[in-house]
mmCIF file of the C-alpha atoms, coordinates in Angstrom:
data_MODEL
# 
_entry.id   MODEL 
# 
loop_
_atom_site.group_PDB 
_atom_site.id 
_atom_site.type_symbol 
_atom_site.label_atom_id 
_atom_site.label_alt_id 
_atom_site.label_comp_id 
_atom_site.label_asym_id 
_atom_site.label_entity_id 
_atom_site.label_seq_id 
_atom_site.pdbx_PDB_ins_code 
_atom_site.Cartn_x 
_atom_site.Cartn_y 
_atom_site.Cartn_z 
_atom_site.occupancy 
_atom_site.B_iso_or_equiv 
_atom_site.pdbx_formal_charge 
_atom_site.auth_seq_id 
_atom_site.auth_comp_id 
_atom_site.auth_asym_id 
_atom_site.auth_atom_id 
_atom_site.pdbx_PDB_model_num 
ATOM 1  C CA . UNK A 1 1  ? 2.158   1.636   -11.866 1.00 0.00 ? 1  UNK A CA 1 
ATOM 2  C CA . UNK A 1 2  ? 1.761   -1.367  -9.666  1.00 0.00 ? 2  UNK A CA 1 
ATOM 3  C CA . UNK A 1 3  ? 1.790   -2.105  -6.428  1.00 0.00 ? 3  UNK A CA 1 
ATOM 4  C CA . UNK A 1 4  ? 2.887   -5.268  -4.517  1.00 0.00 ? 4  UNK A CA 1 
ATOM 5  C CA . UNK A 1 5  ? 2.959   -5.491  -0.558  1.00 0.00 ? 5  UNK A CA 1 
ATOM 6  C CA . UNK A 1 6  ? 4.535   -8.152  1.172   1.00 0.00 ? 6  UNK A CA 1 
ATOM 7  C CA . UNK A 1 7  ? 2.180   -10.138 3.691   1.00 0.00 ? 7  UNK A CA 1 
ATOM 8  C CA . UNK A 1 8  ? 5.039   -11.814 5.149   1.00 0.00 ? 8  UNK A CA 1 
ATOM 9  C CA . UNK A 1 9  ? 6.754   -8.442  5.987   1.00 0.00 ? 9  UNK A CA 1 
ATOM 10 C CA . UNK A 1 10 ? 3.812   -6.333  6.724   1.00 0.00 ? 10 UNK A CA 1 
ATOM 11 C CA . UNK A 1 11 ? 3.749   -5.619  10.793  1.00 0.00 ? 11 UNK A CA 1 
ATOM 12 C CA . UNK A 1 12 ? 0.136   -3.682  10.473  1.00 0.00 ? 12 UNK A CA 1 
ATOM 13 C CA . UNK A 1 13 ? 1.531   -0.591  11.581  1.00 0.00 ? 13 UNK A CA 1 
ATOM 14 C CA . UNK A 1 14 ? -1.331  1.041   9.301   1.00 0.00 ? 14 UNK A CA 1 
ATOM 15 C CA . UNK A 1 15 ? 0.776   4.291   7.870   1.00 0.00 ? 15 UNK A CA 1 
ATOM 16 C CA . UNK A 1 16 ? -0.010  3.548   4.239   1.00 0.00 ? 16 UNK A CA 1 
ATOM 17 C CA . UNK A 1 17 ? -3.673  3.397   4.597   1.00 0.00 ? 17 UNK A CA 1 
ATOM 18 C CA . UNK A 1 18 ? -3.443  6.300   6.696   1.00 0.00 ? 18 UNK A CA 1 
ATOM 19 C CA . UNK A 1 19 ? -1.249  8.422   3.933   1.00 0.00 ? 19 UNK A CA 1 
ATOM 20 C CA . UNK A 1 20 ? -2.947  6.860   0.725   1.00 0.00 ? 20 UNK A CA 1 
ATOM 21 C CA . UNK A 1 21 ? -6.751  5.515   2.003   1.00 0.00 ? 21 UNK A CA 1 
ATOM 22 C CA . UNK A 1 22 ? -7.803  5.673   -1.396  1.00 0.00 ? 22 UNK A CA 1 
ATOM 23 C CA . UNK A 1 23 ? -5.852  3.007   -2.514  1.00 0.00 ? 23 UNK A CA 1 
ATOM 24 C CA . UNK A 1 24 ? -4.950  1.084   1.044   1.00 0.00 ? 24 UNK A CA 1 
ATOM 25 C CA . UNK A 1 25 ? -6.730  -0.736  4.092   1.00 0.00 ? 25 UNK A CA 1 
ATOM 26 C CA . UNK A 1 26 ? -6.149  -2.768  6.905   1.00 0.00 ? 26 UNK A CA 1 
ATOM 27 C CA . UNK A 1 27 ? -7.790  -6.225  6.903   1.00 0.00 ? 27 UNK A CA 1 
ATOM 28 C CA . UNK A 1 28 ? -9.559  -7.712  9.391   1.00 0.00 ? 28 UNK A CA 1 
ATOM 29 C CA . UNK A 1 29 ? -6.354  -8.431  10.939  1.00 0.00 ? 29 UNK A CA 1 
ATOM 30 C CA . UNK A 1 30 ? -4.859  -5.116  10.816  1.00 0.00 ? 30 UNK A CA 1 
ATOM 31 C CA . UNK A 1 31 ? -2.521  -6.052  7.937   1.00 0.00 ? 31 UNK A CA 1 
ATOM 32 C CA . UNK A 1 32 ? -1.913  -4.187  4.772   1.00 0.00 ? 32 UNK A CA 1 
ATOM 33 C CA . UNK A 1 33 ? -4.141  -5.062  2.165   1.00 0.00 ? 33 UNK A CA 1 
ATOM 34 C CA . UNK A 1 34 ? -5.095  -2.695  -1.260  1.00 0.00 ? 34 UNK A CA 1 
ATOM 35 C CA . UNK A 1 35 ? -9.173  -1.193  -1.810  1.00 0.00 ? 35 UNK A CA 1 
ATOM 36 C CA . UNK A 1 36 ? -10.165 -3.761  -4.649  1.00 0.00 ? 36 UNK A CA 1 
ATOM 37 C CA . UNK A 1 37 ? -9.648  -2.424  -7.966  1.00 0.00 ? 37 UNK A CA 1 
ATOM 38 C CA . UNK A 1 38 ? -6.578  -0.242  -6.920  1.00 0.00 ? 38 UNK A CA 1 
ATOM 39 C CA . UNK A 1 39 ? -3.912  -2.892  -7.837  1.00 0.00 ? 39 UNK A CA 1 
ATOM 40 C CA . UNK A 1 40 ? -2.508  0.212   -10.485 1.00 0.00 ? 40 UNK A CA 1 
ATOM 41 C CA . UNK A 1 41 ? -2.805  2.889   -7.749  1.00 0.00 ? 41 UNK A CA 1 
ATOM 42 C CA . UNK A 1 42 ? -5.420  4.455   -9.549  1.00 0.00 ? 42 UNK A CA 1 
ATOM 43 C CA . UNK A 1 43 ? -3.881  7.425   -10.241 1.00 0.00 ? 43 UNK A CA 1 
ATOM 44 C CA . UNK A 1 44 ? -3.331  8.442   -6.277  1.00 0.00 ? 44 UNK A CA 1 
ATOM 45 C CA . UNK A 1 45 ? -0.260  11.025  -6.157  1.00 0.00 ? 45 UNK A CA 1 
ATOM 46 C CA . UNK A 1 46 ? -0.208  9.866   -2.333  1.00 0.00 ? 46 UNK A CA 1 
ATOM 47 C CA . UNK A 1 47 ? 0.527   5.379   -3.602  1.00 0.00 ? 47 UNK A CA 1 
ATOM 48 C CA . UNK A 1 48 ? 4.178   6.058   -3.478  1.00 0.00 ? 48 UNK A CA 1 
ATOM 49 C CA . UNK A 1 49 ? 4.550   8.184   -0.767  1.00 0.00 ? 49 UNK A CA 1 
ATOM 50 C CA . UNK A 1 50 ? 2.580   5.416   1.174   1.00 0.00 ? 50 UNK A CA 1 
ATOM 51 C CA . UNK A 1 51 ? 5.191   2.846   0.386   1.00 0.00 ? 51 UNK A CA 1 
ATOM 52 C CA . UNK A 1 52 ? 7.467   5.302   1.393   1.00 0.00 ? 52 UNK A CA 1 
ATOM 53 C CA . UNK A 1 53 ? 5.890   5.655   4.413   1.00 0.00 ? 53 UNK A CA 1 
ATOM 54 C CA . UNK A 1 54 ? 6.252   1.802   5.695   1.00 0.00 ? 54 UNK A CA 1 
ATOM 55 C CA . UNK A 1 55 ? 8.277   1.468   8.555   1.00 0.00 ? 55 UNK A CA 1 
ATOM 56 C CA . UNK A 1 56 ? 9.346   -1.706  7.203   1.00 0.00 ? 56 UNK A CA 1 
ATOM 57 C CA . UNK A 1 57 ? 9.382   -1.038  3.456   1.00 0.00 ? 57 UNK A CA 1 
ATOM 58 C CA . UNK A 1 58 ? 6.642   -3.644  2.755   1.00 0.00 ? 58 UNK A CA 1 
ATOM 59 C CA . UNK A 1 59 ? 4.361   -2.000  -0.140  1.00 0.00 ? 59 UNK A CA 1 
ATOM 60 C CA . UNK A 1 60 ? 6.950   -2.003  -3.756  1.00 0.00 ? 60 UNK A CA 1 
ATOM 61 C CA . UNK A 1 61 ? 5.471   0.176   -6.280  1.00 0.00 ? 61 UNK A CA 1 
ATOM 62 C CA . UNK A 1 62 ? 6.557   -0.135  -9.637  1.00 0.00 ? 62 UNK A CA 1 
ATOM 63 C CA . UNK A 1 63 ? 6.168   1.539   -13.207 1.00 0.00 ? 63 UNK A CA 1 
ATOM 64 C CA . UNK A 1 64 ? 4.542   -0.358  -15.718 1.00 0.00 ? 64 UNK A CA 1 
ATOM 65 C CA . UNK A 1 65 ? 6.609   0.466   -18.164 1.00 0.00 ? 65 UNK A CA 1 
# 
């Protein structure tokens, strides 16, 4: 998998990081931003419920298939 968040979308609101904090953080700003190495998800079970989770559908995970 893959994931991709949108910067330009993001409003901080901090609910992926809060369902998936193995694979999210907020930045110094309180944006969105993914834990380095965790570009793939790194197997979390909890990466696409955290997209799910954005109130304004920021994070896109997709299958690397």
């Amino acid at each position: 998998m893959r994931i991709a968040i949108d910067t330009d979308r993001c409003i901080g609101a901090g609910q992926c990081a809060l369902t998936a904090p193995g694979v999210f953080t907020q930045d110094d700003d309180g944006f969105s931003a993914l834990l380095p190495g965790r570009e793939d998800g790194a197997g979390d079970p909890l990466a696409r419920e955290a997209a799910r989770a954005c109130p304004v559908q920021a994070i896109a995970v997709t299958d690397d298939r």
